[in-house]
C-alpha positions as CSV (number, residue, x, y, z in Angstrom):
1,X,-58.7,-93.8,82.1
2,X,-56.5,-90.8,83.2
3,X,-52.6,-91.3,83.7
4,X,-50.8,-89.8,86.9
5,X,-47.2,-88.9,87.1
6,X,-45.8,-89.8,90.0
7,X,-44.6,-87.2,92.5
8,X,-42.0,-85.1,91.9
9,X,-39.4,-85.9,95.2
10,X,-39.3,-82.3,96.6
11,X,-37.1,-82.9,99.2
12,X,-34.3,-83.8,96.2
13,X,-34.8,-81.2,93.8
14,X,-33.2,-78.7,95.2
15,X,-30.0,-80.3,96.0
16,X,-30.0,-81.0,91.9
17,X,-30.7,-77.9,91.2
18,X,-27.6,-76.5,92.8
19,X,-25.3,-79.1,91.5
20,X,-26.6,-78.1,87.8
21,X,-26.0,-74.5,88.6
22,X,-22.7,-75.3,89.9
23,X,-21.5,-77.1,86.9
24,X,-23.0,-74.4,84.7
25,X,-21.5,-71.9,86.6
26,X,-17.9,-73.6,86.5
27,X,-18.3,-74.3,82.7
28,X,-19.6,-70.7,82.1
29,X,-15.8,-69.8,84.5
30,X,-14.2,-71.9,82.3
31,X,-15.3,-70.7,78.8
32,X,-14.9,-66.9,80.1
33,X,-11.7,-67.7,81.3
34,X,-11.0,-69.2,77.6
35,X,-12.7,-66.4,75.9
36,X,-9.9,-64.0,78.3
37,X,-7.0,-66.3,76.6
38,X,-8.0,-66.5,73.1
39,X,-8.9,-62.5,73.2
40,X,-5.5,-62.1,75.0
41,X,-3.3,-64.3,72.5
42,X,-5.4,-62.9,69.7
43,X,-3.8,-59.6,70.7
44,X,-0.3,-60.6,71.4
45,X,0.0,-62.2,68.0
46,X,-1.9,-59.1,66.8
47,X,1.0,-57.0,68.3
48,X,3.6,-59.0,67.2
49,X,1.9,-58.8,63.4
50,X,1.8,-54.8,64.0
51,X,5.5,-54.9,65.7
52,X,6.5,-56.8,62.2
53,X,5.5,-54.2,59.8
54,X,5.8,-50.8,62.5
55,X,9.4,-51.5,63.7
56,X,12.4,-50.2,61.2
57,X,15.2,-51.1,63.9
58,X,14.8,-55.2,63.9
59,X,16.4,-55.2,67.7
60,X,13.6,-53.3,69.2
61,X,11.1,-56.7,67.1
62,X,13.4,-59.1,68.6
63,X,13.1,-57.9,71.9
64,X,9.4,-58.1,71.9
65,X,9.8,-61.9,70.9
66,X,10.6,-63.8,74.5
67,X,8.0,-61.3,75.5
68,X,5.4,-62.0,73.5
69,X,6.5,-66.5,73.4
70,X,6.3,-66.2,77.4
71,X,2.7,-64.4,77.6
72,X,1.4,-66.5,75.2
73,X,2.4,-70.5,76.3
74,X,1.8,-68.8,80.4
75,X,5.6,-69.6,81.1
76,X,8.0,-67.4,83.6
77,X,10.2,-66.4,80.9
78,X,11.8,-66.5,77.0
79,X,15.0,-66.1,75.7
80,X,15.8,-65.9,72.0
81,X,19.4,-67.5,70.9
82,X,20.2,-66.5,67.2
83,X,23.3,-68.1,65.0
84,X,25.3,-66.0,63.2
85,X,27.1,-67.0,59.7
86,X,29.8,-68.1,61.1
87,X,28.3,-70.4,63.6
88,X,28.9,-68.7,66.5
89,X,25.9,-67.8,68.7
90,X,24.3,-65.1,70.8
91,X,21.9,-64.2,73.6
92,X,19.7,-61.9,71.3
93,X,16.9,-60.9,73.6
94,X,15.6,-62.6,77.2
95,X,12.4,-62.0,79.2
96,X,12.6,-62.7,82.8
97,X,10.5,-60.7,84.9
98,X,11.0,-61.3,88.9
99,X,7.3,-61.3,90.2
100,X,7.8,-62.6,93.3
101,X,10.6,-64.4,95.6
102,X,10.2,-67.6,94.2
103,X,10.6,-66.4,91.0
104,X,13.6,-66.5,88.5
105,X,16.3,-64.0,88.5
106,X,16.9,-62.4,85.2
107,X,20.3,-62.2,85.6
108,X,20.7,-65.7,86.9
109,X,19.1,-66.9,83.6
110,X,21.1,-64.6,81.5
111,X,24.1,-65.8,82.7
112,X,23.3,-69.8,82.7
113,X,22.4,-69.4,79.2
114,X,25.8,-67.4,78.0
115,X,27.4,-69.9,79.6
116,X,25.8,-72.6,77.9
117,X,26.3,-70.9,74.6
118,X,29.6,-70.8,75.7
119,X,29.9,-74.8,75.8
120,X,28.4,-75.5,73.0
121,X,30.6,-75.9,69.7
122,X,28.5,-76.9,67.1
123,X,25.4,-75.0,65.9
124,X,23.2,-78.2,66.7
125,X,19.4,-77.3,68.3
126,X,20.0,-80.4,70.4
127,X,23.0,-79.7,71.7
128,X,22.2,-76.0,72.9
129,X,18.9,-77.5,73.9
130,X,20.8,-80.2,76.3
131,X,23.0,-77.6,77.7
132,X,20.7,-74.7,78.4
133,X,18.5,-77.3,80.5
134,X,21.5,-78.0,82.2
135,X,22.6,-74.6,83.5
136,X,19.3,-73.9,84.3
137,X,18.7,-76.5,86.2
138,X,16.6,-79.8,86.4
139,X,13.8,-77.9,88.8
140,X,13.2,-75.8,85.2
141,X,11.0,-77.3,82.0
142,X,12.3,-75.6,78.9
143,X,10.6,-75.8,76.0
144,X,12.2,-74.7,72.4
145,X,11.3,-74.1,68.6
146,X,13.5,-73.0,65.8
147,X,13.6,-69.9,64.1
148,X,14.2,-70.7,60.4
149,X,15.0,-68.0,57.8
150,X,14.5,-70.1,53.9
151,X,14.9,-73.4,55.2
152,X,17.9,-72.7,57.1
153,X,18.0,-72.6,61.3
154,X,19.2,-69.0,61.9
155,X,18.3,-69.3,66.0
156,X,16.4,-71.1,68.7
157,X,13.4,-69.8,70.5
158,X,13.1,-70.7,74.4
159,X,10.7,-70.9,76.7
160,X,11.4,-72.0,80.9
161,X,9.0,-72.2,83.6
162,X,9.6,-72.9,87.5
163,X,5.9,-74.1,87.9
164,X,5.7,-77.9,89.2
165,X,2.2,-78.0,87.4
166,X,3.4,-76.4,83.9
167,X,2.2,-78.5,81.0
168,X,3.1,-78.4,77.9
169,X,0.3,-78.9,75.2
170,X,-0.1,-78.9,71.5
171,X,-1.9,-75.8,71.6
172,X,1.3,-74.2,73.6
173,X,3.3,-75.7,71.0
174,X,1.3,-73.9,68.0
175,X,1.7,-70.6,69.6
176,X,5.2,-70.9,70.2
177,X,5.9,-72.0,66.6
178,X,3.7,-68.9,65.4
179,X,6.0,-66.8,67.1
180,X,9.0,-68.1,66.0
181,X,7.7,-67.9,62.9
182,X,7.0,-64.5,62.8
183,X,10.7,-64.0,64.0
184,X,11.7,-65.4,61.0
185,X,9.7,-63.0,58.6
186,X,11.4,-60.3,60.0
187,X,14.6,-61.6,60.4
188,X,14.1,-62.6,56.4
189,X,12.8,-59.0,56.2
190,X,15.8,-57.1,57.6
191,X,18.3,-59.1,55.4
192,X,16.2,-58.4,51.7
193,X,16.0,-54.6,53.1
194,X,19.9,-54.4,54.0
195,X,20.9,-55.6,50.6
196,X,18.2,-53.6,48.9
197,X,19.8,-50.6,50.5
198,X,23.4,-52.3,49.9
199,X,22.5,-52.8,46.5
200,X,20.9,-49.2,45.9
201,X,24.2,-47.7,47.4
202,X,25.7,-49.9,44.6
203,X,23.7,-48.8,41.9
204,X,24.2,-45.1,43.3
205,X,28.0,-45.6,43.2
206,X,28.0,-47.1,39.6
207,X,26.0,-44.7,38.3
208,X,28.6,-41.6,39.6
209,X,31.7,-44.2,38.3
210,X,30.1,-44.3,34.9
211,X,29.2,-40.6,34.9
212,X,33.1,-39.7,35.7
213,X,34.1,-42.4,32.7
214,X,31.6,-40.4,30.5
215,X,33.4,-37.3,31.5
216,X,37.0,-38.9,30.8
217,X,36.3,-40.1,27.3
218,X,36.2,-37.7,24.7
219,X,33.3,-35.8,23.9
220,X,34.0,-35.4,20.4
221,X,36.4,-36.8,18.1
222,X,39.2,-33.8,17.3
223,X,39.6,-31.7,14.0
224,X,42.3,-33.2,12.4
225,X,43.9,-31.2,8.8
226,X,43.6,-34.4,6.4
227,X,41.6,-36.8,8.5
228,X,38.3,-38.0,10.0
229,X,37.6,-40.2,12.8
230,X,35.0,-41.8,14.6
231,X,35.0,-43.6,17.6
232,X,32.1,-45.0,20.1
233,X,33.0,-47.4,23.8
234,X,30.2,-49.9,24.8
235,X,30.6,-50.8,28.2
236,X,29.2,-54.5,29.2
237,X,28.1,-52.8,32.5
238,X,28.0,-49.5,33.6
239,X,31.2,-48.7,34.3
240,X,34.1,-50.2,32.5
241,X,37.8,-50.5,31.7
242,X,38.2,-49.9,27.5
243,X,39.7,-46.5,27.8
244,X,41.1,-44.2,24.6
245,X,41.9,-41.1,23.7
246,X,42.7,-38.2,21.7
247,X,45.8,-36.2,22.7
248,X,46.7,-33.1,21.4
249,X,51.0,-32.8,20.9
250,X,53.3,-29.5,20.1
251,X,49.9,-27.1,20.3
252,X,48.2,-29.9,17.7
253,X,51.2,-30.3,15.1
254,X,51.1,-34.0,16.1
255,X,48.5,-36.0,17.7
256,X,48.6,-39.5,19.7
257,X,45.9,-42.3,19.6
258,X,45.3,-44.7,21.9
259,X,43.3,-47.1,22.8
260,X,43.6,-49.6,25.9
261,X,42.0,-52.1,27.8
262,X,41.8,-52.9,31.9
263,X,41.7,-56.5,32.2
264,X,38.3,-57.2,34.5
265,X,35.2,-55.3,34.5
266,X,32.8,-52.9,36.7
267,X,34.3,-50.6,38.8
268,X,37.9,-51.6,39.6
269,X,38.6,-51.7,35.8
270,X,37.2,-48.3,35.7
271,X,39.5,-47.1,38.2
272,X,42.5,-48.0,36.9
273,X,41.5,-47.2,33.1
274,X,40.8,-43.4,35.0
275,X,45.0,-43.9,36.5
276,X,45.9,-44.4,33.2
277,X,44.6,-41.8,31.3
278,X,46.0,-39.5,33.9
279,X,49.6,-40.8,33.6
280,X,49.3,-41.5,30.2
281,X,48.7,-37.4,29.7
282,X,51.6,-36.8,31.8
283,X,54.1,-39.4,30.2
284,X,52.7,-37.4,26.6
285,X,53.6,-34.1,27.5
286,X,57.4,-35.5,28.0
287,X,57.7,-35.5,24.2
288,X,59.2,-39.0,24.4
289,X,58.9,-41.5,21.7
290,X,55.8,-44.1,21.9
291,X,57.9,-47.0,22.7
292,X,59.6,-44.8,26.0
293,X,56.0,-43.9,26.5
294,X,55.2,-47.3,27.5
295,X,58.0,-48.0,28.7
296,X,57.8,-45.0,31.5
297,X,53.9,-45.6,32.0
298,X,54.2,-49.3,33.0
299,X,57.2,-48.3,35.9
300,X,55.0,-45.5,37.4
301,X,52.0,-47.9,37.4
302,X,53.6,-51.2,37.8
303,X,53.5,-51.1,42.0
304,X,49.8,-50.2,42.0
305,X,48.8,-52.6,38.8
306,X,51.0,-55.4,40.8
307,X,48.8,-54.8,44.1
308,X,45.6,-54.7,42.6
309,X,46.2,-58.2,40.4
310,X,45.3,-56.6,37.3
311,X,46.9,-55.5,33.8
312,X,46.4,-52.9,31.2
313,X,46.7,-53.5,27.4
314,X,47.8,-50.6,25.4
315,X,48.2,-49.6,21.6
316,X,49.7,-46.6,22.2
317,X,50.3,-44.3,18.3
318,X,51.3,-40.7,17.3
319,X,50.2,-39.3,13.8
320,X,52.0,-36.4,12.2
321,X,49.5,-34.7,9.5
322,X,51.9,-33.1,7.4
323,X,54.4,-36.0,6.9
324,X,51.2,-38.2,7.7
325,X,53.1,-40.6,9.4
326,X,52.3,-42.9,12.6
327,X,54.9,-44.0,15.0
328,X,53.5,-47.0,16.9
329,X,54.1,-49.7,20.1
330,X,52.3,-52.3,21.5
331,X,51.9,-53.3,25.0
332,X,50.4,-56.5,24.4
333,X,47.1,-55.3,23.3
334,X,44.8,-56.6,20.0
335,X,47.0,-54.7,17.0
336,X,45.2,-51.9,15.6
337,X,44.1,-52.9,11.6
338,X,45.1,-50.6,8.2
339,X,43.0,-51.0,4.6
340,X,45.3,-50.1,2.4
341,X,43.8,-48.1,-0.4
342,X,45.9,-48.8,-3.4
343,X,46.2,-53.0,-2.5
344,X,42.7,-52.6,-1.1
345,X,44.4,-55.2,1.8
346,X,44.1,-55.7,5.2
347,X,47.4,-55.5,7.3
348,X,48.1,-55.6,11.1
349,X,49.9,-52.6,13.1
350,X,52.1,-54.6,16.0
351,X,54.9,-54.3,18.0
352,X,56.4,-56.7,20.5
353,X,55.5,-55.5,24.4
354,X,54.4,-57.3,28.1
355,X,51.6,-56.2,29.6
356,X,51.7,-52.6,31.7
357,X,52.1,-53.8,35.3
358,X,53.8,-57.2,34.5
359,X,57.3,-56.8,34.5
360,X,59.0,-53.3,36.3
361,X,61.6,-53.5,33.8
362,X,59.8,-54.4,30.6
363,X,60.6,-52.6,27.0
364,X,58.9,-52.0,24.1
365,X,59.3,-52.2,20.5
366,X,58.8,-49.0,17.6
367,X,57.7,-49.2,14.5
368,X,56.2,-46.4,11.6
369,X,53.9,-46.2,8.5
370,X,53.1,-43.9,6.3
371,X,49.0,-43.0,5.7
372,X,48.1,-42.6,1.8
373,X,44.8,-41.1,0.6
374,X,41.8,-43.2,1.3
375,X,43.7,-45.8,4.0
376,X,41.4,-46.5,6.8
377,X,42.9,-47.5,10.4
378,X,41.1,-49.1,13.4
379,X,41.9,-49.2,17.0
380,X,39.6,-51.6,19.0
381,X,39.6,-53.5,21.9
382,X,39.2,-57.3,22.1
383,X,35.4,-57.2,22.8
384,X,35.1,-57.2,19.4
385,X,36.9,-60.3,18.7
386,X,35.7,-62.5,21.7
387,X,32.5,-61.6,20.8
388,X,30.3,-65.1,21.1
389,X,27.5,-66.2,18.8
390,X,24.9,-68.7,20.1
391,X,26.8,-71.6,19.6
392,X,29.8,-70.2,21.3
393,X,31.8,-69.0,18.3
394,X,34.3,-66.2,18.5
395,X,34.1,-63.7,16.0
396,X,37.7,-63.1,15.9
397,X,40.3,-61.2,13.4
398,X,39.5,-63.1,10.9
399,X,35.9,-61.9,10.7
400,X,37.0,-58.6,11.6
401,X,39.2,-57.9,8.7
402,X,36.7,-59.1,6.7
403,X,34.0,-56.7,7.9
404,X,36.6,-53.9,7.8
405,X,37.7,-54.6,4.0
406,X,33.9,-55.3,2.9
407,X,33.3,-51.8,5.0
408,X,36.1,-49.5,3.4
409,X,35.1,-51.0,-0.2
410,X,31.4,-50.2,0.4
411,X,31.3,-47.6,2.8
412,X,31.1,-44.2,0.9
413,X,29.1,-41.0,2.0
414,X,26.1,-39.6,-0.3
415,X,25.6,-36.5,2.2
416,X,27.4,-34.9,4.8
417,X,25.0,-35.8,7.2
418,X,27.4,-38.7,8.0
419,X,31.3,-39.0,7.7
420,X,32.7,-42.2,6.0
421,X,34.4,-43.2,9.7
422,X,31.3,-43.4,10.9
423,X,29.7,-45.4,8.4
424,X,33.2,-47.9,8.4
425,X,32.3,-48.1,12.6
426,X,28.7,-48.7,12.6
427,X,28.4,-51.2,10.3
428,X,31.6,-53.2,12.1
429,X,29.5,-52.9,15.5
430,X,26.0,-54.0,13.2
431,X,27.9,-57.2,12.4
432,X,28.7,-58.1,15.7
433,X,25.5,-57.2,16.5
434,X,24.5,-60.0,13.9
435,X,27.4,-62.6,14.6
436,X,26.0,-62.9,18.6
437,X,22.2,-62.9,17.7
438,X,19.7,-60.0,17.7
439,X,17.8,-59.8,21.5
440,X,21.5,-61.0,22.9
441,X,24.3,-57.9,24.7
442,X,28.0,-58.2,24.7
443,X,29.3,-59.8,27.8
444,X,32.9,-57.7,27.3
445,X,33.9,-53.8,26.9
446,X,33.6,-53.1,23.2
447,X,36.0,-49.8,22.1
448,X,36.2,-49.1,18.5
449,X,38.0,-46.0,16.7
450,X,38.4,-45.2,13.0
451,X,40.5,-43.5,11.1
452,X,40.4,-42.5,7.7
453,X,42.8,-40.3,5.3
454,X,41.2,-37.9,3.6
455,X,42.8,-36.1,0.0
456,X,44.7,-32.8,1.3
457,X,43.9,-31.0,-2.0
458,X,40.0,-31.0,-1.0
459,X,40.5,-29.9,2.3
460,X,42.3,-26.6,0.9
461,X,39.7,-26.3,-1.6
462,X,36.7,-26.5,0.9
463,X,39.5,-23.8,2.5
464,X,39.5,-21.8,-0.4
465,X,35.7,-21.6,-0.6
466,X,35.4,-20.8,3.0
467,X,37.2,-18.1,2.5
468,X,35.8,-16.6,-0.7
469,X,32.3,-17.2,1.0
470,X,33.3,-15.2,4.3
């Protein structure tokens, strides 16, 4: 027994065929016209990515932005609104091209939207969102996203349309956020370079500050007939405002010490520590007596230290090497330390004195000593004595005189490879090195200078050979 199919109806098939074809041909329409999109957005977005990391001038991105939000959700027009710090707003960039008579007029949009940046007081999204709609009227759908730069809203992205059809879909929605988002990278972008370059100017201009300190320190510590000294300035950055100094007197007959201290850090400090060795070397070469020294330095500088909000500590000292005697005053800076040989004892070199740029009218006490063979004198800055250990210790005078006494006891040259100053100031600095932890730095200027007496009769023996060996 054979089966039969039944007739195929011939008269319907053809009508069948054509509505297949139909639908495949409007589904093939469709998914080429999809294909068109996606390739289209692909690009956009593409663009957008090369715009990014092209463009060094972050206007000409942000221009590209309503541009590219428009094209991509199929909407007459963008506008980007960004916030500044202060809260106020602006109309960064707009796209609004006219096509055809029905179409929105740029400058229409532009000024609906000023003026609704205008009205609104607050930074809120909603309330710019509320008022944009409304200046550009109910016959508009506007759509907007916010531009966020590290979690913060630094702008609004918009997008208006005039079509009565215009939907707005999730897809829409994506693309939009992806281009806000994009706006944010190189809005985040612009800021990191600006302060890099901000920062490398900085670094630049800190660099030349502490070149010009380097300069305005001594080089060397001076020849003196019946002395040696040592001295060495740690900055806590890279410029600073410990300041002292060598000054030469009557063609070197006498000399002034001195050591002071700007009070702050970084470049101010340096500036003004670089005004007062200038007048300082002008007050000198008056011949006036240390305390009038002072006394004239802090009315010159008083005006400039008063406008500035900072002060200048100062032990100011001259040293006669014949009679070996140093004259002393203090404006209000850490007193400068002598080891006495003979009593092997610690005593503190102080005189009363304000500040330099306290008081206009402020004077200044005198005082003198007399330097015997062996005596050692420090000048330092207080670095040294609010220097903090680990558990927030000071070191303080106590532990400096200790270090000093232990130093000029101990402290004895086998070579001349190394002068007994030096020795006395590099073990001081090793044990504040110690006191505040290895691996750990100073957080304050740290100026140290030491002085020791040396025996006259083996300075005119080494004379004597000199001489016999010329």
């Amino acid at each position: 027994m054979s089966l039969s199919l039944p007739p195929r109806n011939r008269s319907l098939s053809p009508d069948l065929d054509n509505s297949q074809v139909m639908v495949m041909k409007d589904l093939k329409d469709l998914l080429r016209r999809m294909s068109q999109d996606h390739n289209k957005i692909h690009e956009l977005l593409s663009f957008l990515g090369y715009a990014l990391r092209s463009f060094s001038n972050l206007n000409q991105f942000l221009e590209l932005i309503p541009l590219v939000a428009s094209r991509v959700t199929d909407s007459d027009g963008g506008a980007l609104i960004l916030f500044k710090a202060s809260g106020q707003m602006r109309l960064e960039s707009l796209h609004c091209p006219e096509r055809n008579k029905g179409g929105m007029k740029a400058q229409q949009v532009r000024t609906a939207i000023e003026r609704a940046i205008q009205q609104v007081l607050t930074g809120s999204p909603a309330a710019l969102d509320e008022m944009v709609s409304r200046y550009l009227g109910a016959d508009v759908h506007l759509f907007g996203t916010s531009v966020l730069v590290k979690n913060s809203v630094r702008g609004r992205l918009y997008i208006f349309s005039r079509k009565p059809d215009y939907e707005w879909t999730d897809n829409k929605r994506t693309l939009m956020r992806l281009v806000a988002d994009q706006t944010s990278v190189g809005l985040d972008n612009h800021e990191l370079t600006t302060e890099l370059i901000k920062k490398e100017r900085q670094d630049r201009e800190m660099e030349i500050g502490a070149e010009i300190q380097r300069q305005l320190l001594p080089r060397s510590c001076p020849k003196i007939q019946g002395i040696e000294i040592s001295a060495r300035c740690c900055t806590a950055s890279r410029v600073g405002g410990d300041y002292y100094d060598f000054i030469p007197m009557q063609k070197g007959d006498r000399w002034s010490f001195v050591v002071g201290d700007v009070m702050g850090k970084g470049v101010p400090a340096g500036l003004i520590m670089t005004m007062t060795r200038g007048m300082l070397r002008a007050e000198v070469l008056n011949s006036h007596s240390p305390s009038k020294i002072l006394e004239h330095l802090n009315e010159v500088m008083y005006e400039d230290l008063e406008k500035s909000h900072r002060f200048v500590t100062m032990f100011y000292s001259e040293y006669d090497p014949k009679t070996q005697i140093l004259s002393f005053s203090n404006a209000a800076h850490t007193p400068a330390l002598h080891w006495r040989a003979k009593t092997k004892s610690v005593h503190a070199l102080d005189t009363m004195g304000a500040l330099i740029g306290l008081d206009a009218g402020s004077k200044y006490e005198e005082r003198s000593t007399r330097l015997e063979v062996g005596d050692v004198v420090i000048y330092y800055t207080d670095g040294f004595t609010e220097a903090a250990s680990p558990e927030g210790d000071r070191f303080d005078e106590e532990n400096l005189r200790k270090a000093l006494d232990w130093a000029c006891q101990s402290c004895f040259p086998l070579s001349n490879d190394v002068t007994r100053p030096q020795m006395i100031l590099d073990y001081i600095f090793q044990e504040v090195q110690n006191f505040i932890g290895e691996g750990h730095t100073h957080t304050d200027d740290m100026t140290l200078v030491v002085l020791c007496i040396k025996d006259k009769s083996l300075d005119k023996s080494l004379e004597q050979v000199s001489r016999k060996l010329i």
